[in-house]
Structure formats: structure tokens, C-alpha cells
C-alpha positions in Angstrom: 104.2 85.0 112.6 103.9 87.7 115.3 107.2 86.6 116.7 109.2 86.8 113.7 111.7 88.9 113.3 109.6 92.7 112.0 111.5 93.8 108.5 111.5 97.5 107.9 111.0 99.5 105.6 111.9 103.5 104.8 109.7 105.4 102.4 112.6 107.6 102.2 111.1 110.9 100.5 108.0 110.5 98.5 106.6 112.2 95.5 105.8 116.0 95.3 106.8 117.5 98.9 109.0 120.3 98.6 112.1 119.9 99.8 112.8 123.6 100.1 110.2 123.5 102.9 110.8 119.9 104.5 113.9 117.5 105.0 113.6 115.4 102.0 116.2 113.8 100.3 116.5 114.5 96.5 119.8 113.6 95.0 121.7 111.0 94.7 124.1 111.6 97.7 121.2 113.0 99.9 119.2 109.7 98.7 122.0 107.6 100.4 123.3 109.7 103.0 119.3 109.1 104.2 119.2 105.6 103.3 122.3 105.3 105.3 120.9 106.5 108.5 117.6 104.9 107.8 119.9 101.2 107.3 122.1 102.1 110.5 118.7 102.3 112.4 117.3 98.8 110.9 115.8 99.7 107.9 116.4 96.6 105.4 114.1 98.3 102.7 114.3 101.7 101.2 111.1 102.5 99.2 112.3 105.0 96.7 110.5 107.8 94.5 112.8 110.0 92.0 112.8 113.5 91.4 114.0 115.9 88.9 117.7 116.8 89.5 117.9 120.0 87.9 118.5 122.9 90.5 114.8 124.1 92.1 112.8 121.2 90.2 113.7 118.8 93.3 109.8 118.7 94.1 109.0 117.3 90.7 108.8 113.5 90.4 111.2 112.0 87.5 110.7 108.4 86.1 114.5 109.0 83.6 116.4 105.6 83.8 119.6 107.0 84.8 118.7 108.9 87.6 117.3 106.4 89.2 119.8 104.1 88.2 122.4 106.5 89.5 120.4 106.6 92.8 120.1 103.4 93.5 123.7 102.7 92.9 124.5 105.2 95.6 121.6 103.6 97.8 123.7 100.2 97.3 127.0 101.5 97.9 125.7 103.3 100.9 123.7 100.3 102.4 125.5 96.9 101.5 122.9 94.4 101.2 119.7 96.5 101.1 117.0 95.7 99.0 115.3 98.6 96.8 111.4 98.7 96.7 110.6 101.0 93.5 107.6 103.2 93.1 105.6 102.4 90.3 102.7 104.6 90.5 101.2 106.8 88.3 97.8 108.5 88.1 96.8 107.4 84.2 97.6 104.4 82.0 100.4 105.5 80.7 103.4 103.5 83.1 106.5 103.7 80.0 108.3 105.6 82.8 108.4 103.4 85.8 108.8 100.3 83.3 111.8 101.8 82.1 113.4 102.5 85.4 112.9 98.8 86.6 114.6 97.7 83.0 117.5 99.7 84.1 118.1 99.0 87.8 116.3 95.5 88.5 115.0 96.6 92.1 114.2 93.7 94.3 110.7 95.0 94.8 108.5 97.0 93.1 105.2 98.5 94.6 102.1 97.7 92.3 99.4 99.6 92.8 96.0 96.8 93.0 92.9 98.7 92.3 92.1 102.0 91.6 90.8 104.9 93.8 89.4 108.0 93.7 91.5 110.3 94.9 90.4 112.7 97.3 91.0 115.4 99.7 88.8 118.0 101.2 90.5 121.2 103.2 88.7 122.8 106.1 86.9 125.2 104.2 84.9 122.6 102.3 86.7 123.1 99.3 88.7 120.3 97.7 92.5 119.9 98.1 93.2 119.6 94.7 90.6 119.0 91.8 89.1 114.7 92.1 90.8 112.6 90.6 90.5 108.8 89.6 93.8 106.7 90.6 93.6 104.4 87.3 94.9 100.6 88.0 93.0 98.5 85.9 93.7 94.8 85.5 95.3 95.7 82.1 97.8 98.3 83.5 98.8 95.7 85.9 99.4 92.9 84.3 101.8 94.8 82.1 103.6 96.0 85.0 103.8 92.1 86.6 105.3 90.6 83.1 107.7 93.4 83.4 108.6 92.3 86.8 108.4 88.7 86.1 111.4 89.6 83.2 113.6 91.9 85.9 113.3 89.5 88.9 111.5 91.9 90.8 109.3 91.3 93.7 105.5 92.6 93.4 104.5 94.8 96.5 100.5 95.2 96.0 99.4 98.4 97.3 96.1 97.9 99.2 94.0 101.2 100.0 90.7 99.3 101.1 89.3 95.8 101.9 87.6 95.1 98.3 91.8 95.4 96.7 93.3 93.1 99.7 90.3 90.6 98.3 91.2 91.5 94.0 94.8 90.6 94.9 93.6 86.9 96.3 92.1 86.8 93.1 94.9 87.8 91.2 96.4 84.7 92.4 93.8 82.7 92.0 94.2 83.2 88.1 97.7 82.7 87.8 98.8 86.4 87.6 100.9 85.7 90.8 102.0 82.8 92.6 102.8 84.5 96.1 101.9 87.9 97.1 103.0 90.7 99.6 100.6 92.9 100.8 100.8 96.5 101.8 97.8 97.9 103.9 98.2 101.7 103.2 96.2 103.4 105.7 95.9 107.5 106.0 94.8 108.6 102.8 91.6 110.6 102.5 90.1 108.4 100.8 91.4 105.3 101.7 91.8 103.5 105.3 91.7 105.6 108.3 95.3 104.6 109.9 92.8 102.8 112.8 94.0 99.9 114.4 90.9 98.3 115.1 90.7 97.7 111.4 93.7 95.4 111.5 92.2 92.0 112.4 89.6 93.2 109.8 92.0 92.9 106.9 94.2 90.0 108.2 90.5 88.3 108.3 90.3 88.5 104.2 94.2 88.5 103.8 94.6 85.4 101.3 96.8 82.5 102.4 100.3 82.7 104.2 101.5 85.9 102.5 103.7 88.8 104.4 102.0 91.8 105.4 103.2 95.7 106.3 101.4 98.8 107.1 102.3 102.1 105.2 100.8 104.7 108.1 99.7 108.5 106.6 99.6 110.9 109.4 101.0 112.6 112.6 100.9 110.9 116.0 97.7 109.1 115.5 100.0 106.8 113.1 102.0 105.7 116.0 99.4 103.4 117.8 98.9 101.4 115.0 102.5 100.7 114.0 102.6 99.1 117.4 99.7 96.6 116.4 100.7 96.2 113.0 104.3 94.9 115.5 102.2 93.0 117.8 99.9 91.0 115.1 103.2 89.9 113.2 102.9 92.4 109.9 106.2 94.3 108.8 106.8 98.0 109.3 107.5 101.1 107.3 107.8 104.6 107.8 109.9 107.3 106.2 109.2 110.9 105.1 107.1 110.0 102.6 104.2 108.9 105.0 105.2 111.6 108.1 106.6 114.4 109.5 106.6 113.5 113.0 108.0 111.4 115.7 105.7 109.9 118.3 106.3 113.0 120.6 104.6 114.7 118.3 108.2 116.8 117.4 109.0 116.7 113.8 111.5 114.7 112.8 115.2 116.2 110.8 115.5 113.3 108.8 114.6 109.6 108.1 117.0 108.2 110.7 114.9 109.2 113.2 111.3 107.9 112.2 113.4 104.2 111.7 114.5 104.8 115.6 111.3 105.2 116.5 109.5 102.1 114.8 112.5 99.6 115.5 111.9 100.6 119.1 108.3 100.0 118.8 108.9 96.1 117.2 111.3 95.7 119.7 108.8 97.0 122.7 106.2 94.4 120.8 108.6 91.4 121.3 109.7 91.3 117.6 113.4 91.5 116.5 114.5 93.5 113.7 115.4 91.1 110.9 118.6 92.1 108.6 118.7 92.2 104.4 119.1 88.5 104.6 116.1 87.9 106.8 114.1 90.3 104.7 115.0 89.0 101.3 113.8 85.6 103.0 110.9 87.1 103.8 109.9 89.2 100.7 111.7 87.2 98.3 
């Protein structure tokens, strides 16, 4: 509904980016000191990737149980009542890792990535990023990470990076591998979505049934634009670290508080309230 209240959620630091050279958060106190002023600004969500703990290894990602058991701990301490949206994602088959961290914490939502994609990047010089690579989610990969789910009481978050995935998760539910779904239209990767607003109706044309909707937007200020549509045509909102650097201004933002400023202002702006843990666990849950 476009006037319900917009829940929001903080991609609070992300996989790989160096913290020695940005202001991500990497332990478990700097994971809920952010989460903290990501919450006080109306975040009801914190998406959250791990990393390695040991000292100069905080741009590595880390899927051991007990970190991310003692991060989310702090993240609930920190936050009363927030719910935790787990990365899940990894590049091959093998998923033991993520599948061990929700057995240990029971997040309320897990991401699940809903089709695969070929990875890509190219830099200026016509060169590529970072050698092609193929995004595997099969059907089989998923499934096992839904029964895992299904046995932790965790919420499936499907991951959406083009059109033909928004339609495979209708289908998914049309088999009985889901009864209710919340979609995730990530926009910004290479080669994904643009983050375009005018592909919005687009999507919401296809979007199965009367299931909730957000935008993850990859970018600078071009990002900004379409977070206000995304507000205006009733989806939910997120925005964190992990998906930018930079406040609408175009300055760079000093830490996740900021971003979470910025997009409740642009819900409220749209004519949408910011909804609480309690309106988003309605929502998501």
C-alpha cells in the first residue's frame, strides 16, 4: 500500500570493502554502535554480512557461527526489538557456512539469493573488474537454504537482480516451495538492474500476488531518485554502507546513521510513516 507505513532497512557494511579505507563497521561493538545509529534514525532492519575478526583481516568475509552469533547479540542488545536480515550469499554451491550461522543465531530474515547471474564488471579501460564470474543459485542450492529456514523460523528475503528472477520466485510459490514471499529488487549492479526508476512499475507489473517489496539501490546520487519512487509506489526501503558511499548531496557519508536520515526523510517527504520493529515484523513476518 503506498500509504503504509515504509519499513527500513540498513545494509550496515557489506562484504569485501576495506574498512581501512571506508567507514565500515567490523566488530562486534562497531556492528552495534552502527546498528544503533542506524535504529535511532528508523531503521527496523539491519542486513548483516560478517567479517574476519582477527586484526587487518576486517575486509575478509567470515561465515564462523560465533562471530556472528556474538554480533548479533550485540546488534540485539544495542537495538531492542530489531529484526536481523542475514546474508546468505555465496558465489558457488557450497552454502555450509551461511547454514551454520542461521543454526546458531535464528535471524528473523534471511536474504536468498533467486536466480543466478553472471557477474560482471568492466573498468574504463575496457578491461574487466575482476575476472567473469557466474553467481550460482540453482533451484537445488535453494531449496536447501529454504528447509533450513523453514527449521530456524526465518523469513526468506528473495534477492531479485532482473525481471525473469521476480517471475522464478512466483513460481517458486506456485510449487509449494513458499507460501508468501518478500521481494528485494536489487538494482545497481553491473550486470543487473540499472537503479532507474522508470523500471519500477515494470517489476511491480510481474510482482506475484500481495507480497512486500523493497529496493536495494547500488550507486552514488543517481540512487536517490529512485528511493523516492520506490517511497511513493508503497515498496520498503534500504540503504546502508553496503549499497553507498554517499548522501544525496553528493558528500560522503561518516557512517550508517546518516544514509537512514536521509531515506526516512525521503518516506516521510513521499507521505509514508516510518513503521517500528512491530510494524515491520507485521509486515515481513
Amino acid at each position: 500500500m503506498a500509504n503504509s507505513p515504509a519499513v527500513i532497512t540498513c545494509a550496515l557494511t557489506g562484504v569485501l570493502t576495506n574498512p581501512a579505507q571506508h567507514p565500515v563497521p567490523v566488530t562486534a561493538r562497531e556492528m552495534a554502535t552502527a546498528a544503533r545509529q542506524a535504529f535511532e534514525a528508523g531503521a527496523a532492519v539491519m542486513h548483516v554480512h560478517f567479517r574476519r575478526q582477527e586484526p587487518g583481516q576486517g575486509h575478509l568475509p567470515s561465515w564462523e557461527p560465533e562471530v556472528a552469533f556474538e554480533i548479533a547479540e550485540a546488534i540485539r542488545a544495542a537495538c531492542p526489538g530489531v529484526l536481523l536480515n542475514f546474508s546468505t550469499g555465496t558465489i558457488n554451491r557450497d552454502q555450509a557456512g551461511p547454514i551454520a550461522c542461521l543454526q546458531r543465531c535464528k535471524p528473523e530474515i534471511g536474504a536468498c539469493n533467486a536466480g543466478s547471474l553472471n557477474y560482471l564488471k568492466v573498468k574504463r579501460d575496457g578491461t574487466w573488474a575482476w575476472p567473469p564470474m557466474l553467481f550460482e543459485n540453482t533451484i537445488e542450492k535453494i531449496e536447501e537454504l529454504l528447509a533450513v529456514m523453514a527449521s530456524t523460523g526465518t523469513r526468506p528475503e528473495f534477492e531479485c537482480f532482473d525481471l525473469g528472477i521476480v517471475r522464478s520466485v512466483g513460481m517458486y510459490q506456485e510449487v509449494g516451495l513458499i507460501d508468501r514471499a518478500s521481494f528485494n529488487f536489487v538494482m545497481g549492479v553491473a550486470s543487473g538492474m540499472p537503479a532507474d526508476s522508470e523500471l519500477l512499475p515494470l517489476l511491480l507489473k510481474y510482482l506475484p500476488g500481495d507480497n512486500p517489496w523493497q529496493t536495494t539501490l547500488i550507486g552514488r546520487q543517481e540512487i536517490w531518485p529512485v528511493h523516492r519512487r520506490t517511497a511513493e509506489l508503497g515498496g520498503h526501503l534500504r540503504t546502508g554502507l553496503e549499497d553507498t558511499f554517499y548522501l544525496p548531496n553528493g558528500e560522503r557519508a561518516a557512517h550508517n546513521g546518516q544514509l537512514i536520515e536521509a531515506l526516512a526523510k525521503i518516506a516521510e517527504q513521499s507521505g509514508r510513516a516510518i513503521a517500528s520493529p512491530a510494524q515491520a515484523r507485521e509486515c515481513f513476518l
